[in-house]
PyMOL CGO cylinders between C-alpha atoms (Angstrom):
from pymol import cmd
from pymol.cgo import CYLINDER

trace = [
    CYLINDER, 33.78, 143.22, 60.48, 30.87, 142.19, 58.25, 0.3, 1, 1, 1, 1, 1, 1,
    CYLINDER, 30.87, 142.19, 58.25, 27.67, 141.44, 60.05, 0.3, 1, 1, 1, 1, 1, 1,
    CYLINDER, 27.67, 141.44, 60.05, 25.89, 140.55, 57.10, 0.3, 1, 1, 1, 1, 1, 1,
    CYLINDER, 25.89, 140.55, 57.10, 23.16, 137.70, 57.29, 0.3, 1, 1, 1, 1, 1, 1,
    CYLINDER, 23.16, 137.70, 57.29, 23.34, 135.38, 54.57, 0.3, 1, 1, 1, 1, 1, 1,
    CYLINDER, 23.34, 135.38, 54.57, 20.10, 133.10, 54.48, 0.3, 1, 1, 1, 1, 1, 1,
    CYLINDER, 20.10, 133.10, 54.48, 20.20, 129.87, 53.28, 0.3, 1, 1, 1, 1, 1, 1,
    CYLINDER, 20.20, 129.87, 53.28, 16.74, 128.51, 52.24, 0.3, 1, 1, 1, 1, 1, 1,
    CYLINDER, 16.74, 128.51, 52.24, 17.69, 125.08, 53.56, 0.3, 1, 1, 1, 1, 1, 1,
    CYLINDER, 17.69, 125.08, 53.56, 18.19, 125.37, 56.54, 0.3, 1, 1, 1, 1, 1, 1,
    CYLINDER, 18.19, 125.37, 56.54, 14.80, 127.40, 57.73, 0.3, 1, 1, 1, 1, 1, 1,
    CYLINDER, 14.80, 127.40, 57.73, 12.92, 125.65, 60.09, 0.3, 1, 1, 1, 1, 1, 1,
    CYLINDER, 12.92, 125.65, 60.09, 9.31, 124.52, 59.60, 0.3, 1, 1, 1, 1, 1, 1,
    CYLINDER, 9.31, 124.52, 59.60, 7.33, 122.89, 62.28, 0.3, 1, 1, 1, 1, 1, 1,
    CYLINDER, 7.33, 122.89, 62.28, 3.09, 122.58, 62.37, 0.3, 1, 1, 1, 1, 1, 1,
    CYLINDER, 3.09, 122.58, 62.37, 1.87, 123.01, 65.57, 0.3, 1, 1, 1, 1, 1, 1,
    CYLINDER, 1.87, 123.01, 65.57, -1.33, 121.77, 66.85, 0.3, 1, 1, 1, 1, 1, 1,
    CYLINDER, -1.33, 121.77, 66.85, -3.64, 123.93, 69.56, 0.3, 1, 1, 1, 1, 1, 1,
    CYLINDER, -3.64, 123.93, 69.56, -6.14, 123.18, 71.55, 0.3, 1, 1, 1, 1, 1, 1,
    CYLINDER, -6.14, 123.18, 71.55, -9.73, 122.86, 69.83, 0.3, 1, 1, 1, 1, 1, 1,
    CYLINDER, -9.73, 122.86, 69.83, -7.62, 121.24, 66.58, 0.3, 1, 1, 1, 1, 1, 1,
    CYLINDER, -7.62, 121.24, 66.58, -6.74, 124.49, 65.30, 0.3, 1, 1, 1, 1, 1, 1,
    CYLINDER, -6.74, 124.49, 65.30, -2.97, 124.36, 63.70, 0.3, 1, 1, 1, 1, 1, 1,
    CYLINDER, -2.97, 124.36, 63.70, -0.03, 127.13, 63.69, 0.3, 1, 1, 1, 1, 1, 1,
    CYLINDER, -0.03, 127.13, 63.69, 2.95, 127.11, 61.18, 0.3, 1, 1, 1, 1, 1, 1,
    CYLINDER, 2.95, 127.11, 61.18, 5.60, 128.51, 62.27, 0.3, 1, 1, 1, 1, 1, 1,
    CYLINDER, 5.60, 128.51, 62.27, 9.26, 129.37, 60.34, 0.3, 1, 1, 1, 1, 1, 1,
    CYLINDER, 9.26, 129.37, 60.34, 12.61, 130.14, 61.93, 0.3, 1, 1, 1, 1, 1, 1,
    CYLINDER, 12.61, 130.14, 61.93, 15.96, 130.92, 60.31, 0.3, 1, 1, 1, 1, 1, 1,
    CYLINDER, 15.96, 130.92, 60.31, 18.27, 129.62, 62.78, 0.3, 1, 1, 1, 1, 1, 1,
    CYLINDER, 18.27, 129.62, 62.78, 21.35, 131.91, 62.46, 0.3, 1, 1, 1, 1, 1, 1,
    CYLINDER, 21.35, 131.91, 62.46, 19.65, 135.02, 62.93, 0.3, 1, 1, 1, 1, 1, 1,
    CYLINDER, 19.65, 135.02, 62.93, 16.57, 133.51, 65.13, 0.3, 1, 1, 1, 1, 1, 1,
    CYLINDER, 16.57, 133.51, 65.13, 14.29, 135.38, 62.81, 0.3, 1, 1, 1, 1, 1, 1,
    CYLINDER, 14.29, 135.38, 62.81, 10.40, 133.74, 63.40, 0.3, 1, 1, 1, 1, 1, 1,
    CYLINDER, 10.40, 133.74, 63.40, 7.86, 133.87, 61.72, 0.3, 1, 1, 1, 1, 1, 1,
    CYLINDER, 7.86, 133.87, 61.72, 3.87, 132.17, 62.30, 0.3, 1, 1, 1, 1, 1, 1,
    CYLINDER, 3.87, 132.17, 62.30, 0.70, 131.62, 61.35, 0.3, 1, 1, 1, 1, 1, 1,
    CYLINDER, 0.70, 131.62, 61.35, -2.24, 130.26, 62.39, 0.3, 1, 1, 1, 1, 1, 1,
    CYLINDER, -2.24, 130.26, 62.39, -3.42, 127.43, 59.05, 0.3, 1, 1, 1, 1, 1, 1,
    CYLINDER, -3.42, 127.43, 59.05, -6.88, 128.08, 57.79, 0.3, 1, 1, 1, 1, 1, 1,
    CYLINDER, -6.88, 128.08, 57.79, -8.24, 124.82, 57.56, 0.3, 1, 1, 1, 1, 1, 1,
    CYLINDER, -8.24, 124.82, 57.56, -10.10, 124.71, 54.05, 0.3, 1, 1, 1, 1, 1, 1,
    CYLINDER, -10.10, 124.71, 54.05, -6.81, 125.66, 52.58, 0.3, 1, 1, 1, 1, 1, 1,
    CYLINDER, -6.81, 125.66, 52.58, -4.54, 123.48, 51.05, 0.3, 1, 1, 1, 1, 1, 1,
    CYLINDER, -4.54, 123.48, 51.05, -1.32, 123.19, 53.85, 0.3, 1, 1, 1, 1, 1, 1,
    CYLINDER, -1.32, 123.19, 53.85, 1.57, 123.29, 51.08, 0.3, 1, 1, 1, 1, 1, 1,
    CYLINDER, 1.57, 123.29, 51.08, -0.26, 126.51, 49.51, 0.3, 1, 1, 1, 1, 1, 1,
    CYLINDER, -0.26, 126.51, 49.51, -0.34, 128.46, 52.81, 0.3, 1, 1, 1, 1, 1, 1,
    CYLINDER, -0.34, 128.46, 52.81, 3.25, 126.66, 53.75, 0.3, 1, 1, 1, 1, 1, 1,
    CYLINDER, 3.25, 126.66, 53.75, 4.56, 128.39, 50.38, 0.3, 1, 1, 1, 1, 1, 1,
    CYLINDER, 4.56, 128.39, 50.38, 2.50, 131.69, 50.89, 0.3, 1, 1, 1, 1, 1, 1,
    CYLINDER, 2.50, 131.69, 50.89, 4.12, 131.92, 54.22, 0.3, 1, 1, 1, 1, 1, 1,
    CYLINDER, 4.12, 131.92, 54.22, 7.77, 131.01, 53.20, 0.3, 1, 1, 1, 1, 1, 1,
    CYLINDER, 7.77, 131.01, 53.20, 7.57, 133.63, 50.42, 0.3, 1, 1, 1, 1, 1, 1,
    CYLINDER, 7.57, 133.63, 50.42, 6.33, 136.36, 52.92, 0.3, 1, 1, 1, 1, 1, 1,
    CYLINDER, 6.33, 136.36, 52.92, 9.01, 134.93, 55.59, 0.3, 1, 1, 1, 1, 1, 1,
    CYLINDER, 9.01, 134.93, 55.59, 11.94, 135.29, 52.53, 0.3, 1, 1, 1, 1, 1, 1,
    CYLINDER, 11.94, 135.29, 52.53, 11.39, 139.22, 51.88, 0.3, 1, 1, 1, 1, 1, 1,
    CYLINDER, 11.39, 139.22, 51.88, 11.63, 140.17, 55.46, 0.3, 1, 1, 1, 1, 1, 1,
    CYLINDER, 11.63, 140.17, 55.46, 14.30, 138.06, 55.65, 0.3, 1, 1, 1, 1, 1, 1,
    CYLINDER, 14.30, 138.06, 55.65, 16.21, 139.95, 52.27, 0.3, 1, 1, 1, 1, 1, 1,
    CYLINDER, 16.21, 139.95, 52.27, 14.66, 142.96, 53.99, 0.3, 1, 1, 1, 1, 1, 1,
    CYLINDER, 14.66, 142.96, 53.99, 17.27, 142.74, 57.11, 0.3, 1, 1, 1, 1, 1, 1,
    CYLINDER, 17.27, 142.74, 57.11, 19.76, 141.40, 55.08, 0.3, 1, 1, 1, 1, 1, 1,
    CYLINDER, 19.76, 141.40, 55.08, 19.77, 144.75, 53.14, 0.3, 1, 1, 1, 1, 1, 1,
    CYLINDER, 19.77, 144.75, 53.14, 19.33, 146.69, 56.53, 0.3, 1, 1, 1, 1, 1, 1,
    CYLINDER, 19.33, 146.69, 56.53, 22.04, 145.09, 58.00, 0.3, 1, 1, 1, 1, 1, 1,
    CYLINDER, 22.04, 145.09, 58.00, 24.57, 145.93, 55.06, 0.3, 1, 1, 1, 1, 1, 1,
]
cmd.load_cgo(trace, "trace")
């Protein structure tokens, strides 16, 4: 049996969180293998830039169990 985790970019999860005192977390999940990933958003930086930062991050540790779990 092959228990190998095949990501698809479309369907991780993005949702912007906002904490007490106005502060804001991002946080990504890959459904089929409930991988998570978050971040609290600096607030002088740009949202997409830290959104893509964070996605590219969230990617290689995805690829990274991906290639563990072959």
């Amino acid at each position: 049996m092959n228990n190998r985790l095949m990501v698809d970019r479309d369907k991780i999860q993005f949702d912007l969180i906002k904490l007490g005192g106005g502060e804001r977390l991002l946080r990504l999940t890959e459904p089929q293998s409930g991988l998570s990933l978050e971040k609290k958003l600096a607030p002088a930086d740009a949202v997409v830039r830290q959104k893509e930062h964070l996605l590219r991050v969230f990617e290689a540790a995805l690829a990274r169990a991906e290639a563990l779990a072959a």
